[in-house]
VOPAGU-2260 file (C-alpha; in pm, 1 decimal, decimal comma):
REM VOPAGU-2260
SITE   aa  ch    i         X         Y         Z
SITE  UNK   A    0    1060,2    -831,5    1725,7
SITE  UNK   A    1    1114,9    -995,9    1413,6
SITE  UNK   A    2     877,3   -1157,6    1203,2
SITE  UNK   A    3     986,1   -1384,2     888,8
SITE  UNK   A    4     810,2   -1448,4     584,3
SITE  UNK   A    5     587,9   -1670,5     573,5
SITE  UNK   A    6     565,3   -1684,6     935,0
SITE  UNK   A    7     159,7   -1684,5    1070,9
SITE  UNK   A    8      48,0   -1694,5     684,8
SITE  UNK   A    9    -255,0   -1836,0     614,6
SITE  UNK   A   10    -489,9   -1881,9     266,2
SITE  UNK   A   11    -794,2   -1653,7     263,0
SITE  UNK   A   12   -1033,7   -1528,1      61,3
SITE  UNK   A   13   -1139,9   -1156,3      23,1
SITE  UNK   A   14   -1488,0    -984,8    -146,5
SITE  UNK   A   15   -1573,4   -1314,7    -358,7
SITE  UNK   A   16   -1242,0   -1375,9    -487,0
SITE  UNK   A   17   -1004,7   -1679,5    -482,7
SITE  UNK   A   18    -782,7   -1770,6    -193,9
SITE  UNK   A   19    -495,2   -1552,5    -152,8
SITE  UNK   A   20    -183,5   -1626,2      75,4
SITE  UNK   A   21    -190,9   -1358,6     341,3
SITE  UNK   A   22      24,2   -1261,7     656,1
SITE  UNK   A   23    -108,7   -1028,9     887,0
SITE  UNK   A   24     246,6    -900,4    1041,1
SITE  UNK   A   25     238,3    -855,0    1382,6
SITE  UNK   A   26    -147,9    -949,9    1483,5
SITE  UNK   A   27    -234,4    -940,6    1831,4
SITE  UNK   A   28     116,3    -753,8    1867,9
SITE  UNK   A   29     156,9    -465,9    1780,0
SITE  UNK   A   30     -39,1    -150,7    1906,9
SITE  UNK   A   31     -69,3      69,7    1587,7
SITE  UNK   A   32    -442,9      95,3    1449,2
SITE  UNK   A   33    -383,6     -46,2    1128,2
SITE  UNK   A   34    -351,9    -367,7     996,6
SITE  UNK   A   35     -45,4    -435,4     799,7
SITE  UNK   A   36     -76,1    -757,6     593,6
SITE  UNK   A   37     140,8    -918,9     275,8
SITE  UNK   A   38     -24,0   -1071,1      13,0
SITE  UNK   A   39      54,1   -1318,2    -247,7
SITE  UNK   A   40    -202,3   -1339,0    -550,5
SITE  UNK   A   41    -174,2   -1607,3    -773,1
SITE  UNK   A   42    -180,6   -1596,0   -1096,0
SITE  UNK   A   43    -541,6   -1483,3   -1269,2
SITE  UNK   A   44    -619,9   -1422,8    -842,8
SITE  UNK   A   45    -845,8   -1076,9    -744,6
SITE  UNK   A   46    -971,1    -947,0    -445,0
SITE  UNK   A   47   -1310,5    -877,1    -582,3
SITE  UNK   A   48   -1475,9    -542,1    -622,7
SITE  UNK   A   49   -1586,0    -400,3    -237,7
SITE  UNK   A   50   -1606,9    -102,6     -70,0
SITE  UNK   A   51   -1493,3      50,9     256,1
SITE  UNK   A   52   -1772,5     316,4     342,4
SITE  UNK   A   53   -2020,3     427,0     613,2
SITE  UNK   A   54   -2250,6     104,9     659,2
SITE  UNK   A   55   -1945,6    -107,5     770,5
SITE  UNK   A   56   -1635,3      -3,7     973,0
SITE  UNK   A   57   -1513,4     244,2     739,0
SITE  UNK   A   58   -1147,2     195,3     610,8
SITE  UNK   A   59    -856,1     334,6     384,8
SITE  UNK   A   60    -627,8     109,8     235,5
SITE  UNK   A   61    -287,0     145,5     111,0
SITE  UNK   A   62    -142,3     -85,9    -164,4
SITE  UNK   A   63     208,8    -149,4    -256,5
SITE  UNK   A   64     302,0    -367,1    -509,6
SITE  UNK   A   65     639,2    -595,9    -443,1
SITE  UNK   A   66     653,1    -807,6    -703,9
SITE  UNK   A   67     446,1    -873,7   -1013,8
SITE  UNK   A   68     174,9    -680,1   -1223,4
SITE  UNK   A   69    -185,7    -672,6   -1204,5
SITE  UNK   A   70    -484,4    -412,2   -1253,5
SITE  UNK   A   71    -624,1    -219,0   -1003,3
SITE  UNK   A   72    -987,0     -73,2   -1043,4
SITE  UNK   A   73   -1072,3     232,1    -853,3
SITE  UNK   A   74   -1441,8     348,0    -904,2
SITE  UNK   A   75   -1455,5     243,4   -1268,8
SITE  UNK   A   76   -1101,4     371,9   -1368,5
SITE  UNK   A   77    -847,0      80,0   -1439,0
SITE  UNK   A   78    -435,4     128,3   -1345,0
SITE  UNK   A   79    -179,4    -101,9   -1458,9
SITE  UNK   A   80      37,3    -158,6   -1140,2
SITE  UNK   A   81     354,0    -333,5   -1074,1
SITE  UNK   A   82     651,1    -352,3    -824,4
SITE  UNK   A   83     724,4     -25,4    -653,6
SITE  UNK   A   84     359,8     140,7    -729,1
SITE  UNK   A   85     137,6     208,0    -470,3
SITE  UNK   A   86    -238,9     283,1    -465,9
SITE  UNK   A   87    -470,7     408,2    -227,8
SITE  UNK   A   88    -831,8     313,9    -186,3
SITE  UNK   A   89   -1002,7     594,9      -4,3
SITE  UNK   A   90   -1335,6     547,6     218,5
SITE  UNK   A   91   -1617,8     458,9       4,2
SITE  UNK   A   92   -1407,0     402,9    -287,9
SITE  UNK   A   93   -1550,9     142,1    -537,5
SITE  UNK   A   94   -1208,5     -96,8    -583,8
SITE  UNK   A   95   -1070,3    -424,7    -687,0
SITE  UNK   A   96    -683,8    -590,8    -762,3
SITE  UNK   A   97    -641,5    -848,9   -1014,6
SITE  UNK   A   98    -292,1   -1008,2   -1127,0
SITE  UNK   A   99    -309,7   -1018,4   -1480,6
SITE  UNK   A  100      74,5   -1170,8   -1478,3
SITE  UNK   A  101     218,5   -1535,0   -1514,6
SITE  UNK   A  102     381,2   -1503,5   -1168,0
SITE  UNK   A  103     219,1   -1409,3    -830,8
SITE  UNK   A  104     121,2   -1098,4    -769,0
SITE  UNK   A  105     279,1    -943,8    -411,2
SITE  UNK   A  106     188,0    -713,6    -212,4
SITE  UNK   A  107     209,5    -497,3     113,6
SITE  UNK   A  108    -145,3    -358,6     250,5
SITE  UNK   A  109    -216,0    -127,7     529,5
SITE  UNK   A  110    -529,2     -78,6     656,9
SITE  UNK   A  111    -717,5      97,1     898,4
SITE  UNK   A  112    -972,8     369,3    1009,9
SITE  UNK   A  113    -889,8     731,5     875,9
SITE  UNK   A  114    -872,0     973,5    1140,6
SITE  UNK   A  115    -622,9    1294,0    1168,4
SITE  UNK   A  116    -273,9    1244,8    1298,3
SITE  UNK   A  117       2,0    1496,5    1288,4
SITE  UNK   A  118     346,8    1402,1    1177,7
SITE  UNK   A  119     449,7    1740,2    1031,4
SITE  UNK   A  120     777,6    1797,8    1282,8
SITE  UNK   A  121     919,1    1485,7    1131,1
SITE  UNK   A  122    1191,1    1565,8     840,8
SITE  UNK   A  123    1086,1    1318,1     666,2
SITE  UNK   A  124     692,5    1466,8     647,2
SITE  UNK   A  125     825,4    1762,0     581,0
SITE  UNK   A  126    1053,3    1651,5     275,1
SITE  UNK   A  127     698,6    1440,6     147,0
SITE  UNK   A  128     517,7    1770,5     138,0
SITE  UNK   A  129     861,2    1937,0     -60,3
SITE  UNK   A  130     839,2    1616,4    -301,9
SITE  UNK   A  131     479,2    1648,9    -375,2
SITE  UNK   A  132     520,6    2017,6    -456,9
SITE  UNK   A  133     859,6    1998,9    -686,0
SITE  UNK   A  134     925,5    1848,4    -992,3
SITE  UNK   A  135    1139,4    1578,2    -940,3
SITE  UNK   A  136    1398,1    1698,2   -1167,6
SITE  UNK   A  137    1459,8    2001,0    -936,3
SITE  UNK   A  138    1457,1    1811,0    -617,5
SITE  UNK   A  139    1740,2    1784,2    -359,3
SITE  UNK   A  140    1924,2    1508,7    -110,5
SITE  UNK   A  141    1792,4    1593,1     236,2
SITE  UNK   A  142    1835,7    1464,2     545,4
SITE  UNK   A  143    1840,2    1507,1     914,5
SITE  UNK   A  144    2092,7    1731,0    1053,1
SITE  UNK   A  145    2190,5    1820,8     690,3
SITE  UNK   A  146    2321,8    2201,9     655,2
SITE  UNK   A  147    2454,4    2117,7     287,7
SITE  UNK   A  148    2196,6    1999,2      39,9
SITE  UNK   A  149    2287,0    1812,2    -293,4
SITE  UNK   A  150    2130,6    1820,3    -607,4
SITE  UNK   A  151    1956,9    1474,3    -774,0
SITE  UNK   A  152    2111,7    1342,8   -1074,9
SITE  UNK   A  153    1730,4    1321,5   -1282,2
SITE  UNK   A  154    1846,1    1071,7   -1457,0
């Protein structure tokens, strides 16, 4: 299946903030229990400070940044993000995104109820879990079916 950009996208507004562009990819299509949306904040745009916890459906939601910058508050603490960052918004968590650029602010979101799931066979969890322990400097090329491993340039 192949879904385009801009396909299905629609304006919206979130938590008492201006309309966004959003596409919710795949919606009514695909059986994975998350949502997995792109949106496009306009300049001086924000999703308005909310929270995710026990009185509603509670939710976790992942934020990657594709184009832009903007600030991201998460319970009181503010983070300068921009393409390539990603931020998650645990359960409860006191949060809001603003684009504080003169372009639009993009971004991929995945969201969804938390609940335990095992992918620790995979190579790829497995090489998260090595990346998260190393310094990057000392990390090596991995990959499936890989007997010889590489070194990383750090630069």
């Amino acid at each position: 299946m192949l879904e385009r950009a801009g396909d299905h996208a629609f304006p919206y507004s979130l938590h008492d903030g201006p309309p966004l562009q959003m596409q919710w990819h795949f919606y009514g299509q695909s059986e994975m229990p998350v949502a997995v949306q792109s949106w496009e904040l306009p300049p001086g745009g924000f999703e308005g400070m909310h929270s995710h916890g026990s009185s509603d459906m509670p939710l976790e939601e992942v934020y990657v940044v594709t184009a832009g910058t903007g600030h991201m508050t998460i319970d009181g603490k503010e983070y300068m993000v921009q393409a390539g960052d990603a931020v998650l918004a645990k359960v409860g968590t006191q949060h809001d995104l603003r684009n504080t650029g003169d372009v639009p602010l993009k971004l991929l979101v995945v969201w969804g109820q938390p609940k335990p799931s095992d992918y620790s066979d995979f190579g790829s969890a497995k090489m998260a879990r090595l990346a998260r322990d190393e310094p990057s400097s000392t990390r090596e090329v991995r990959g499936a079916g890989t007997e010889t491993n590489r070194s990383v340039d750090p630069r």
